[in-house]
BALO-958918 format. One line per 10 residues: number of its first residue (from 1); for each residue x, y, z of C-alpha. Coordinates in Angstrom, 2 decimals, padded with zeros to 5 digits, always signed. Layout:
N
NUM) X/Y/Z; ... $
This chain:
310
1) +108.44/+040.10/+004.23; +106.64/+037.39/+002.79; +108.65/+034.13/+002.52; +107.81/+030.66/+000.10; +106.81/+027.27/+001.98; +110.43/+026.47/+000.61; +112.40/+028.99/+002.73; +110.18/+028.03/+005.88; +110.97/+024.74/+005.81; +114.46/+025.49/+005.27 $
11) +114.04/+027.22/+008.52; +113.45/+024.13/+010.70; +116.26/+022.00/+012.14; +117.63/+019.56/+009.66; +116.36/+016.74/+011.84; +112.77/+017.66/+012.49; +112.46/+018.63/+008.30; +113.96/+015.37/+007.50; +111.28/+013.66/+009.78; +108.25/+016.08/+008.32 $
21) +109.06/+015.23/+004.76; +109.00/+011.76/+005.41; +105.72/+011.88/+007.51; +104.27/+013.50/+003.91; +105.61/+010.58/+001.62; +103.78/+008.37/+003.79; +100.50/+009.62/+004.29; +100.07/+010.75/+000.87; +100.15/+007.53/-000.98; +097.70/+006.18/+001.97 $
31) +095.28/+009.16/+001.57; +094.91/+008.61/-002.10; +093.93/+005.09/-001.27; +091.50/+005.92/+000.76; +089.79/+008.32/-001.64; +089.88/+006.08/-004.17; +088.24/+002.99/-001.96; +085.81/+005.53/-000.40; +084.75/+006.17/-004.26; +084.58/+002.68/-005.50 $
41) +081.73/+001.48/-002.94; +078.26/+002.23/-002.81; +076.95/+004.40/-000.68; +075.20/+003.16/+002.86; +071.78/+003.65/+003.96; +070.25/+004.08/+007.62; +067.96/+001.25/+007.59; +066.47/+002.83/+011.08; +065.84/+006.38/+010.01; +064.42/+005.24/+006.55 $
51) +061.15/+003.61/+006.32; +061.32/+000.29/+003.98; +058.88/+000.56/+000.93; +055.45/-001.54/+001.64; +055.71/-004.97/-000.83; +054.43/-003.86/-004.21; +051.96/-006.71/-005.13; +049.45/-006.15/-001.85; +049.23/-002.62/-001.75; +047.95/-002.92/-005.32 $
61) +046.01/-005.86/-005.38; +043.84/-004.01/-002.41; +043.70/-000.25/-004.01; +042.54/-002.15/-007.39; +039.57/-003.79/-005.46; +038.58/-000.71/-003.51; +038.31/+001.75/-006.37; +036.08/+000.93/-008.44; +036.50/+000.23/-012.75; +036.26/+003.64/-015.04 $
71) +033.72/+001.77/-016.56; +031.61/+001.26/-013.47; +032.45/+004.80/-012.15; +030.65/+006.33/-015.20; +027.16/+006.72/-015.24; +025.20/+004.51/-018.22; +023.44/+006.82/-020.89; +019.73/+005.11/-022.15; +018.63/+005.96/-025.03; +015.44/+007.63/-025.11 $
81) +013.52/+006.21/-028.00; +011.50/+008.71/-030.46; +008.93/+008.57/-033.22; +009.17/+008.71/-036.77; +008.86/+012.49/-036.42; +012.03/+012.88/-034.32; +010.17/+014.06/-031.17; +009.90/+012.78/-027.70; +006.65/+010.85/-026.01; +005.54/+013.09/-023.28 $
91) +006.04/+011.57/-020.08; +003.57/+008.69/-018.60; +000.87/+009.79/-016.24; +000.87/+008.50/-012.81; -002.41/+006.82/-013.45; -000.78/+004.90/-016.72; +001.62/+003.47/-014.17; +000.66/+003.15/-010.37; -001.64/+000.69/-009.69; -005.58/+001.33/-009.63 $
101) -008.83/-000.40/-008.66; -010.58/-001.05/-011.68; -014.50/-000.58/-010.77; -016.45/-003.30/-013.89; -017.67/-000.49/-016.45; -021.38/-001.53/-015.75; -020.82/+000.65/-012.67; -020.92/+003.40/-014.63; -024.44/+003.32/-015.74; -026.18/+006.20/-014.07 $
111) -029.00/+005.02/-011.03; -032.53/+004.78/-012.14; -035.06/+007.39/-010.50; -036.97/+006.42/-007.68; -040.58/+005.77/-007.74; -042.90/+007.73/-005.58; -041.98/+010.52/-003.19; -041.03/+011.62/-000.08; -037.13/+010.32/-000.63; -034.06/+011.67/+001.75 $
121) -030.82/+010.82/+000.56; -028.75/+008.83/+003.66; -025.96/+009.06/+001.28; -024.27/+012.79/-000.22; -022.24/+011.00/-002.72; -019.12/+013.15/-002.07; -017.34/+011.55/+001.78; -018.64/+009.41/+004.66; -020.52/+012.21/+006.45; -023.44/+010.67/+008.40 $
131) -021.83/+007.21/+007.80; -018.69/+005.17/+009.40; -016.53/+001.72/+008.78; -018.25/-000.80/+011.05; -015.40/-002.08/+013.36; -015.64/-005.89/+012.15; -012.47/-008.23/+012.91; -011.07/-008.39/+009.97; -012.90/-005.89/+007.55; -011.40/-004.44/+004.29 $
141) -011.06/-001.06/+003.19; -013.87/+000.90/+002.87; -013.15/+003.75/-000.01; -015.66/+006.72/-001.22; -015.65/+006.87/-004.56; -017.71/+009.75/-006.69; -021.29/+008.64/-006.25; -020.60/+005.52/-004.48; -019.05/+003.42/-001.57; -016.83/+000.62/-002.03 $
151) -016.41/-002.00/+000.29; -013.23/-004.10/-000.30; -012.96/-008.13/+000.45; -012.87/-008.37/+004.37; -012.27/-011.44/+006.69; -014.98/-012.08/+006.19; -016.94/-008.72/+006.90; -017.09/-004.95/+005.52; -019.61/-002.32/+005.85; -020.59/+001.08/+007.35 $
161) -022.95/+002.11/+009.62; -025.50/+005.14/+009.39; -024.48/+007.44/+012.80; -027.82/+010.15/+012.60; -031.37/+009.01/+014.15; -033.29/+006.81/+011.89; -036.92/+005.54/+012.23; -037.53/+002.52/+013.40; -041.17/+001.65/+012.06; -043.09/+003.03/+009.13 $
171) -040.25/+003.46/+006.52; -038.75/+002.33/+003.73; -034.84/+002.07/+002.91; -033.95/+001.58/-000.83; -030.30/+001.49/-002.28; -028.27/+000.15/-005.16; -025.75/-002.33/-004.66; -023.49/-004.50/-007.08; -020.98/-007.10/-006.15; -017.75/-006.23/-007.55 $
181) -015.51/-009.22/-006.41; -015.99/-012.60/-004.77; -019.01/-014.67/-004.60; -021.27/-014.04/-001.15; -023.64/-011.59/-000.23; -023.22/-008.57/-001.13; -025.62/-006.77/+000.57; -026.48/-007.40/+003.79; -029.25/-004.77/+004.61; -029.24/-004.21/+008.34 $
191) -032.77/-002.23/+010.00; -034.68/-001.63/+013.20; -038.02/-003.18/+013.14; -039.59/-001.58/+016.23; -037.52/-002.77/+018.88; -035.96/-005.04/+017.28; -033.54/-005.68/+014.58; -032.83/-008.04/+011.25; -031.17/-008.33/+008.02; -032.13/-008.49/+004.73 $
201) -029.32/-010.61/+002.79; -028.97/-010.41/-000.70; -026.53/-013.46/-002.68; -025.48/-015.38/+000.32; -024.79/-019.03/+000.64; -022.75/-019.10/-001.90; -023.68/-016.16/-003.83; -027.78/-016.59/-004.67; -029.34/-016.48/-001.76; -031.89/-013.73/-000.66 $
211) -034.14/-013.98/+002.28; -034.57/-011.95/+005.84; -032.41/-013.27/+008.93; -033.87/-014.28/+011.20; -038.27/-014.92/+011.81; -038.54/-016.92/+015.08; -034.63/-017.91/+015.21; -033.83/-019.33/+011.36; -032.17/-017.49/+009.27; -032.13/-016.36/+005.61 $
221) -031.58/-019.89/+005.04; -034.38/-021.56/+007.02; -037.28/-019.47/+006.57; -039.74/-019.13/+004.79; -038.43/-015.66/+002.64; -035.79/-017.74/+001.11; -035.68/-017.38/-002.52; -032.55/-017.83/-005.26; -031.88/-015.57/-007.60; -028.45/-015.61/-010.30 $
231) -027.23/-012.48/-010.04; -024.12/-011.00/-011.87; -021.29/-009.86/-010.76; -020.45/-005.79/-011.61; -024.12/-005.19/-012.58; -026.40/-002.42/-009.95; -029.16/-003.96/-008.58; -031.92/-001.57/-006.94; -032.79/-002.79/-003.45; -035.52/-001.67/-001.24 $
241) -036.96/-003.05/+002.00; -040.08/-001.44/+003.39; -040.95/-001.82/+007.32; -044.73/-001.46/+008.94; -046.63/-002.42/+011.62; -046.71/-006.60/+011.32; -045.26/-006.66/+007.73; -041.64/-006.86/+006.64; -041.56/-006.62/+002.32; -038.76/-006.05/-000.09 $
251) -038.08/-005.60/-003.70; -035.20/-006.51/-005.82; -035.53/-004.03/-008.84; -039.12/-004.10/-009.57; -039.70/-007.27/-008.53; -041.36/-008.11/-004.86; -039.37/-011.14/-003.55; -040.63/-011.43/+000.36; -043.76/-009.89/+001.74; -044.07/-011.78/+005.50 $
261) -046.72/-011.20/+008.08; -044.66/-011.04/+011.07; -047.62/-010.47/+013.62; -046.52/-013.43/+016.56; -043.26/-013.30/+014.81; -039.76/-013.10/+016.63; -037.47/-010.65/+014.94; -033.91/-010.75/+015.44; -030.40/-010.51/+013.55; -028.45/-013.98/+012.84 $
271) -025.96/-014.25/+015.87; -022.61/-012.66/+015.17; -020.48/-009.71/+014.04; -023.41/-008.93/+012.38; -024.98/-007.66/+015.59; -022.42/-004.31/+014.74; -024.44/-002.86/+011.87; -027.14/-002.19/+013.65; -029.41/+000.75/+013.88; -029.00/+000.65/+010.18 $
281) -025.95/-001.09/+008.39; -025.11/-002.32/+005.16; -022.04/-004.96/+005.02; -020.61/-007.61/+002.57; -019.12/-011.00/+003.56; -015.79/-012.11/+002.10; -016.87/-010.02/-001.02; -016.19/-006.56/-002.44; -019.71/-004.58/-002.78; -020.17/-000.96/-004.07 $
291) -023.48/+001.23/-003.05; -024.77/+003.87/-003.93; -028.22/+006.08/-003.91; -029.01/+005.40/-000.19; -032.44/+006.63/+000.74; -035.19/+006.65/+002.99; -039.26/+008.05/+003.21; -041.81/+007.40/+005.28; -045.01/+005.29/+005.17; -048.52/+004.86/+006.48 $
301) -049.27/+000.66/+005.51; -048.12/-002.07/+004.02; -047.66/-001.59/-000.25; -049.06/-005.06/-001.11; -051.70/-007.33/+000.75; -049.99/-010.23/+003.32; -048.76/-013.75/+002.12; -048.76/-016.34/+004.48; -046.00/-018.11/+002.54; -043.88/-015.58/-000.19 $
């Protein structure tokens, strides 16, 4: 039998219902109050379970200077220029644009033949075989070029040495040499004569000088092959030196220059780093040099009567 909230409270003793109905009239009015304060405020916030927000400005300031600008980011476009025609230049060559040695274009005239017989080319025109860099203090680059060697600027020597057997009497040694930079010798001629040893130097002393170092301790300076000649620079100069019993002669292109009796004579090379050429050496001081056409042959005498004084 179901019964309304009415007819239960009925049921309870008129004291105790008097009592619950005013408990009701109070704490109604006081719960709506309540509800209506809780809903006016704004709600409150766990400062220690939620993180505060980092100040805006910094943060900012700091992301803005690592990143970099869009404009930066973004890779720049050249324009590639073309012809009239509308097409593209081909692309440069490596020789148009790394750097080269330059050889003077009188370097390029071919060598003139050799007179007589009996010739052996010292020299293959191709590598170094048969030859190496003399070990000077100092020396520049030595670089084999197609039909020739260059010798670069040293401080102050360069040259190469001949490593196979070579005579030591009865021969003559012929070669073409040009100075390419600077303003010394730039060929110094280095030979056995017998059991000894000199130098035939060719534009030293300042760049004119040609005589044999050294007769009896003076050298190309002091004796009496000395001659001066103006030569020019990047221009081949054909060079030979021929070596016989008591006779030392040499030739610069078809002229003889020095033709020394050297019977009594002391033979010997100038003091010096030039003592490293030797059997047979060719070097240039504080110049650059370029040779070529390197040969030897064998002879019997002398080619030209003795001069006390030539």
């Amino acid at each position: 039998m179901k019964m309304s909230r009415m007819s239960n409270f009925n049921l309870l003793p008129m004291p105790l219902a008097k009592m619950n109905f005013s408990l009701w009239r109070s704490l109604v009015p006081a719960a709506l109050v309540l509800v209506a304060g809780c809903s006016s405020q704004p709600a409150k916030h766990d400062v220690s379970s939620t993180p505060a927000p980092p100040p805006p400005s910094q943060p900012q300031q700091s992301q803005a200077a690592a990143l970099p600008s869009p404009a930066a980011a973004e890779p720049k476009l050249v324009a590639t220029p073309v012809d009239t025609a509308g097409r593209f230049p081909a692309p440069a060559s490596p020789s148009a644009t790394e750097p080269k040695d330059n050889l003077p274009p009188g370097l390029a005239k071919p060598p003139a033949p050799f007179e007589g017989e009996g010739w052996q080319a010292l020299f293959n025109g191709e590598n170094l075989e048969g030859w190496r860099e003399t070990q000077f203090a100092g020396h520049g680059e030595v670089q084999c070029r197609p039909g020739l060697i260059l010798l670069k600027m040293g401080d102050p020597f360069t040259g190469v040495n001949y490593t196979n057997q070579f005579p030591t009497m009865n021969y003559e040694v012929a070669l073409d040499a040009a100075r390419v930079m600077g303003s010394d010798f730039f060929c110094g001629l280095t030979v056995p004569v017998g059991d000894s040893f000199c130098s035939l130097i060719v534009g030293g002393w300042g760049g004119s000088l040609v005589g044999i170092s050294s007769l009896d301790g003076m050298d190309a300076s002091e004796n009496q092959t000395t001659k001066f000649i103006n030569f020019e620079s990047g221009r081949w100069y054909r060079i030979r030196l021929r070596v016989t019993q008591r006779r030392i002669e040499a030739w610069l292109d078809q002229e003889q220059l020095i033709n020394v009796d050297t019977t009594d004579r002391r033979i010997s090379l100038r003091p010096g780093d030039i003592e490293l050429s030797k059997p047979l050496g060719v070097a240039c001081w504080q110049t650059s040099a370029a040779v070529r056409e390197i040969k030897v042959r064998r002879v019997t005498q002398p080619a030209a009567p003795a001069k006390s004084a030539m």
